[in-house]
Wavefront OBJ file of the C-alpha trace (Angstrom):
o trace
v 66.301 109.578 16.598
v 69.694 107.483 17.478
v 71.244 108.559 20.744
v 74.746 107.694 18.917
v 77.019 110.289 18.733
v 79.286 111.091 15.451
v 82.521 111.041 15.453
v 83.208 114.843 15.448
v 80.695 115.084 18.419
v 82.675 112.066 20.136
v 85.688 114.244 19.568
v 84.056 117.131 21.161
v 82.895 115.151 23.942
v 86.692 113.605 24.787
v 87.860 117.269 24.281
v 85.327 118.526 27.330
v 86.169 115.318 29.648
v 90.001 116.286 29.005
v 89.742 120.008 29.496
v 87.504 119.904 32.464
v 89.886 116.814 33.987
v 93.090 119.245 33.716
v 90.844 122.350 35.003
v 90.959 120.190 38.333
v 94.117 119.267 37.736
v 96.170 120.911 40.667
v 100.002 119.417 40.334
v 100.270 118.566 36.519
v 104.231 117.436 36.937
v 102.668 114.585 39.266
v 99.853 113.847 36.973
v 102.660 113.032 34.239
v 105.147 111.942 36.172
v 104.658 107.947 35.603
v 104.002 108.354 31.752
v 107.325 110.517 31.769
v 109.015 107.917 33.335
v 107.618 105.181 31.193
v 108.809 107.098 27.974
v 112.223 107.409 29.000
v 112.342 103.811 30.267
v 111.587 102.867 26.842
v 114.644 104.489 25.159
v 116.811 103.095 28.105
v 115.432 99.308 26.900
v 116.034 100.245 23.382
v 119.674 100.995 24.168
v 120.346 98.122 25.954
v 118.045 95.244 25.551
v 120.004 92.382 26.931
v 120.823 94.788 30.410
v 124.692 94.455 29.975
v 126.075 97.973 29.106
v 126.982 100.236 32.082
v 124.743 102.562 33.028
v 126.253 105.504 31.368
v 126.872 104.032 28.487
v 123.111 103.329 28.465
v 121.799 106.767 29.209
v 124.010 108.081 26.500
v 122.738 105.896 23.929
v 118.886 106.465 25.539
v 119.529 109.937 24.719
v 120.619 109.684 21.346
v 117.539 107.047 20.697
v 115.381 109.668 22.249
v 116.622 112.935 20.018
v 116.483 110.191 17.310
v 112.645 109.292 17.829
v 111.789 112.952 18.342
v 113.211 114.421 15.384
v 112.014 111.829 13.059
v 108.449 112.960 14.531
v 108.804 116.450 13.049
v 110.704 115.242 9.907
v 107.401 112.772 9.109
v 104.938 116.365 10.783
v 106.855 119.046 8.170
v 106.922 116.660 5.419
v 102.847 116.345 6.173
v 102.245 119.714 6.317
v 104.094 120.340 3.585
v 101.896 118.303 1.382
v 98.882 119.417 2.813
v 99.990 122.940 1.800
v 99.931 121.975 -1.719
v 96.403 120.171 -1.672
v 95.029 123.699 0.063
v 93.262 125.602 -2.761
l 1 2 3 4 5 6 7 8 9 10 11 12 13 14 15 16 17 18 19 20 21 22 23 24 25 26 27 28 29 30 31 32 33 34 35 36 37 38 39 40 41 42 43 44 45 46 47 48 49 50 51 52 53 54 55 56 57 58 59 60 61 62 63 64 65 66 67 68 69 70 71 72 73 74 75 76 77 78 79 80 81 82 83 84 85 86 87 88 89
């Protein structure tokens, strides 16, 4: 017998490590503080690559890029579920 796992048992065993890790999690806000920081950064470079704009100019357009990015994401999600839907017997 092969001690390698499948995937849907590699999924299960991710899915225990990251349940158990945020069980002992006590300040989540910290936890996801840098990776918070790092997304917004990321719009911020987007809106001004070159560094030149003043800085509200730049959060404004961060902001934009950001609603931007998001609702694309559940554009693309409904349009997948939607064709799911009509593959579902």
């Amino acid at each position: 017998m092969s001690d390698e796992l499948t995937p849907a048992q590699r999924t299960l065993r991710a899915k225990l490590g990251a349940y158990a890790s945020w069980a002992n999690t006590t300040n989540r806000t910290a936890r996801t503080d840098a990776a918070r920081k790092a997304a917004k950064n990321r719009f911020r470079v987007l809106a001004d690559p070159d560094g030149v704009l003043p800085p509200e100019m730049v959060e404004e357009r961060a902001q934009a890029l950001e609603r931007e990015h998001y609702t694309r994401m559940a554009f693309l999600s409904a349009k997948s579920r939607q064709r799911g839907s009509r593959t579902d017997p």
